[in-house]
N, C-alpha and C positions, 0 to 999 in steps of 0.2 A: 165870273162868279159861278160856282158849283150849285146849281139848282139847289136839289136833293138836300147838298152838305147846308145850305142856307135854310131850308125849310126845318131843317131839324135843329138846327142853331133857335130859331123863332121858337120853334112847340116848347124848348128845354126853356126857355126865356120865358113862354107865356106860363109855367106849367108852378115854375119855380119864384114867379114873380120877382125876379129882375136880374142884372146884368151881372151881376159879380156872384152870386152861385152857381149861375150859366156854365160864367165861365170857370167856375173850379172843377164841377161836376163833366163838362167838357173838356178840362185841362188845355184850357186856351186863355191866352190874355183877354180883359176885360177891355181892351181898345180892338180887339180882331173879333169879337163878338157885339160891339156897338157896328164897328165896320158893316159885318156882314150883313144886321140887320138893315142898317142905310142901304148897302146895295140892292138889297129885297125890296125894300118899300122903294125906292125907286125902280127898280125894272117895272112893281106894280104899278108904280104911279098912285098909290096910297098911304097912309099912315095907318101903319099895323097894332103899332103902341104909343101908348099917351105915358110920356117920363115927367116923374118929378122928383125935388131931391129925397122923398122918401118912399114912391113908391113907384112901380111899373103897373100901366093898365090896359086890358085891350081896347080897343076903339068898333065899333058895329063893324066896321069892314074887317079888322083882326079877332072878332070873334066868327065870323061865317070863315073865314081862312082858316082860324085853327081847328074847325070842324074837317075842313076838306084836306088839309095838310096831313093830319093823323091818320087818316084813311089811306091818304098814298102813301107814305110812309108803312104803315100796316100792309101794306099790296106791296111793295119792293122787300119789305123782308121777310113775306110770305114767299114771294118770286124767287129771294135768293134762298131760302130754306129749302125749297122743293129740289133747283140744281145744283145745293151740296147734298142732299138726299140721294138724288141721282147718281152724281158723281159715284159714291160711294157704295151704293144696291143697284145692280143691275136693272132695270125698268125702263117700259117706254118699249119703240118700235125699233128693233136692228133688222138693217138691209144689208145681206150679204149678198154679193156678185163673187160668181166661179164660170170656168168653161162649162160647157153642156155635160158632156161624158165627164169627167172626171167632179161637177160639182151634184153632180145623180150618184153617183157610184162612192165618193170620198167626205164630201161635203155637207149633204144631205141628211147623213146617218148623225153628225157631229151636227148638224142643227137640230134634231131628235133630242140629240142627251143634252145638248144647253136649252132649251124650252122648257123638258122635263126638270132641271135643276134649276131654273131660274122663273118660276113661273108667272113674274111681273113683268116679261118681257114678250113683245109680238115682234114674230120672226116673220121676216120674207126673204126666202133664196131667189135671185132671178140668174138664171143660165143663158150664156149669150159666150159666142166665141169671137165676139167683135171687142176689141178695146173700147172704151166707155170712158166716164169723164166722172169719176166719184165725187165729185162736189155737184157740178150742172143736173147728175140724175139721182140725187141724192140717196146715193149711195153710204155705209158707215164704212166698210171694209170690202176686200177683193182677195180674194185668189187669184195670184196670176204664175203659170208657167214657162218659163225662159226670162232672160236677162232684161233688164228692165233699162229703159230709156232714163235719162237726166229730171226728173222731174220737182214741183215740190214736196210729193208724195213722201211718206214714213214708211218701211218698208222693215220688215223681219222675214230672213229664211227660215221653214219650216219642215223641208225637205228637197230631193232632188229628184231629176227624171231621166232614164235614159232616153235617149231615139233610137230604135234598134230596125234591124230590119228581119223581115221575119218570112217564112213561105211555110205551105204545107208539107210534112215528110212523104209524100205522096208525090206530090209535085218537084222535090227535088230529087225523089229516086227516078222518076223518070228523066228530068234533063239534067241530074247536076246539082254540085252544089257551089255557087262561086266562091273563089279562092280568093278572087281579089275586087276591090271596088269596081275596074274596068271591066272585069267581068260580068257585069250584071248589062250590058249592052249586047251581049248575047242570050239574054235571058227578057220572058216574057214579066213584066213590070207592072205594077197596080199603083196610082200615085192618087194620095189622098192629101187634097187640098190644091192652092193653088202654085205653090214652088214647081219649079221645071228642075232645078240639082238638087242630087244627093251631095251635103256634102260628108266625108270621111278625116281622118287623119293618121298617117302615115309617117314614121320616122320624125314626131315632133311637125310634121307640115299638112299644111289645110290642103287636100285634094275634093276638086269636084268634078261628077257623074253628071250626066244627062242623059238618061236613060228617053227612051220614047214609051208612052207608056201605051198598051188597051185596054186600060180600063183607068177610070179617072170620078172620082166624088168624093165633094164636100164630107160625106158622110164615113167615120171610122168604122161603124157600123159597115157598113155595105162595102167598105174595100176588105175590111179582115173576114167577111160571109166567103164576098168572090176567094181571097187566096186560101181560106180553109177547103173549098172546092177546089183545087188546085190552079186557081187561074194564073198565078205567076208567083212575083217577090213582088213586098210591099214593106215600104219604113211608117212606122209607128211612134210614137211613144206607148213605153212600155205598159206601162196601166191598161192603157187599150186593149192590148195584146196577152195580158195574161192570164185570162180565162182560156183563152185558145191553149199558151203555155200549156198551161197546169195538167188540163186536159189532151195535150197530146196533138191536138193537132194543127198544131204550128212548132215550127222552132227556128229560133235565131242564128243568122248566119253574121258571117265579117263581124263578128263581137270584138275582135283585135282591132278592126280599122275606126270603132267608134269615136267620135268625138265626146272630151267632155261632160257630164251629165250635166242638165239643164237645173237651173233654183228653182224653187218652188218658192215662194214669197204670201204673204199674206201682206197688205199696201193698205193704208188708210191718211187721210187728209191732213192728219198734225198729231202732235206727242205731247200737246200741249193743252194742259186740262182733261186729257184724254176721259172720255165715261166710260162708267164702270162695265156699261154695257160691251160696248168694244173689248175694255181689259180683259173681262171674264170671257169674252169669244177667244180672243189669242190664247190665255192661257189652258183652255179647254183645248184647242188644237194638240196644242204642247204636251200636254199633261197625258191626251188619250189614242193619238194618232200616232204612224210611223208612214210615213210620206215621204220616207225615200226606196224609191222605184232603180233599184241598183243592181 
C-alpha cells in the first residue's frame, strides 16, 4: 500500500462524502477506492469511516486523522513545489571543486559572474589538487584536468590543455636548447610534482625521459619562479606557464614531441533531474570561457 496515495484517497473520500465521487474525481474504480481505504484502516488498526447505504461518515478517530492527513499532504506538496522550483531557478548552495592554480586563475572569475547573475544561489569554490569523492564531500560539480577514470560520474569536455615544457631564454642561451626529448638528460631539469618521466611522442610512439631533476615542488609556483631565474627546464601545463609566456620570460621547447592535449572536463554525479543550479554552472562555463590552453 502507498501511504501518501492512500491518505489522499481518505481526505478525497472524507471531503466528498463518499465512495463513488471519490472515485470519479480520482478516476479510479469505486472497488480500488473501498480497497485502499480497508488497507488504511487496517495498517491503523481503526475505522476511519462509518458506511451506510446512503451515506459516508467520519468516526472521532477519522476525524483527528483527517486533520493530521491534510497537513502532510500540504507539507509534501509544499516539498515538491519548492524542488520543481529549484529544479527550474537556480537557488540554494553550489559547491564547485577545481585544482588550486587553475580554479584561482579560470574558475574563480566564472564563480564571480554566476553569483552576480544568479543571486539565489550561495557559492563555495574549494581548491584541492587531490581527487575527491563528489558525492561523500558533497560536492555538486568538479573541474577536472586530464583523462578521466571509468566512473559513475557525468562528465562534459570544456576544453583542453597542453603539457609543454618550458625554460628561461636566458637559460637556454646559455646551455642550449634541446632538440630532442633525450636531450634534456643533458640539461639541468626543475620537476613539478611527483612523476619521475617526461613522457613525449615521436613518430606516432609514446617515448619516455627521466630526467634527474635539482630542483623538485609540489608547487607550479616555485618551480616556474626557479626556471624564469634560469635554473633549468621544467614541464608544465600550459595555463601555469603563460604569464611567463606572454611576458617573455619563458618559452617552449620540443613543441613537436608533445603529446596530445589533455580534456579539460567539468564532472558531476548524475544527468538525472539535474538542478538548475548545476545546469546554469555548465552552461555559464560554455557560454563565457575559452579553456582550451592549445
Amino acid at each position: 500500500m502507498d501511504r501518501l496515495e492512500a491518505m489522499h484517497v481518505f481526505v478525497t473520500v472524507a471531503e466528498l462524502r463518499g465512495f463513488a465521487p471519490a472515485a470519479r474525481k480520482l478516476r479510479l474504480s469505486p472497488s480500488a477506492v473501498t480497497r485502499m481505504i480497508a488497507s488504511l484502516e487496517e495498517h491503523l488498526g481503526a475505522r476511519l469511516l462509518q458506511r451506510t447505504t446512503r451515506s459516508v461518515t467520519l468516526t472521532d478517530v477519522g476525524t483527528r486523522y483527517l486533520e493530521r492527513a491534510r497537513r502532510i499532504l500540504a507539507d509534501v506538496e509544499e516539498a515538491d513545489g519548492s524542488a520543481r522550483a529549484e529544479r527550474n531557478r537556480p537557488s540554494g548552495r553550489l559547491v564547485v571543486s577545481a585544482p588550486v592554480g587553475f580554479g584561482r586563475l579560470h574558475v574563480g572569475p566564472v564563480m564571480s559572474a554566476y553569483l552576480k547573475r544568479y543571486p539565489d544561489v550561495t557559492g563555495e569554490l574549494r581548491l584541492s589538487d587531490h581527487m575527491i569523492n563528489l558525492v561523500e564531500d558533497a560536492v555538486d560539480v568538479a573541474v577536472r584536468i586530464g583523462h578521466l577514470a571509468d566512473s559513475s560520474l557525468v562528465a562534459r569536455q570544456v576544453g583542453e590543455m597542453r603539457r609543454i615544457v618550458v625554460a628561461s631564454p636566458d637559460y637556454l642561451k646559455r646551455h642550449g636548447e634541446p632538440r630532442t626529448p633525450e636531450m634534456l638528460l643533458q640539461h639541468r631539469t626543475i620537476q613539478f610534482g611527483p612523476a619521475t618521466s617526461w613522457r613525449f611522442l615521436r613518430d606516432g610512439r609514446d617515448i619516455e625521459v627521466t630526467p634527474n631533476p635539482r630542483f623538485i615542488s609540489n608547487s607550479a609556483d616555485a618551480v616556474l619562479q626557479h626556471a624564469e631565474q634560469g635554473g633549468g627546464v621544467t614541464r608544465v601545463l600550459a595555463y601555469q606557464a603563460a604569464d611567463g609566456l606572454k611576458r617573455g620570460r619563458l618559452k617552449i621547447v620540443l613543441a613537436k614531441f608533445e603529446q596530445p592535449a589533455l580534456p579539460i572536463h567539468i564532472v558531476y554525479p548524475t544527468s538525472r533531474l539535474l538542478s538548475a543550479k548545476v545546469r546554469a554552472f555548465i552552461d555559464l562555463v560554455v557560454e563565457t570561457t575559452n579553456w582550451r590552453f592549445g
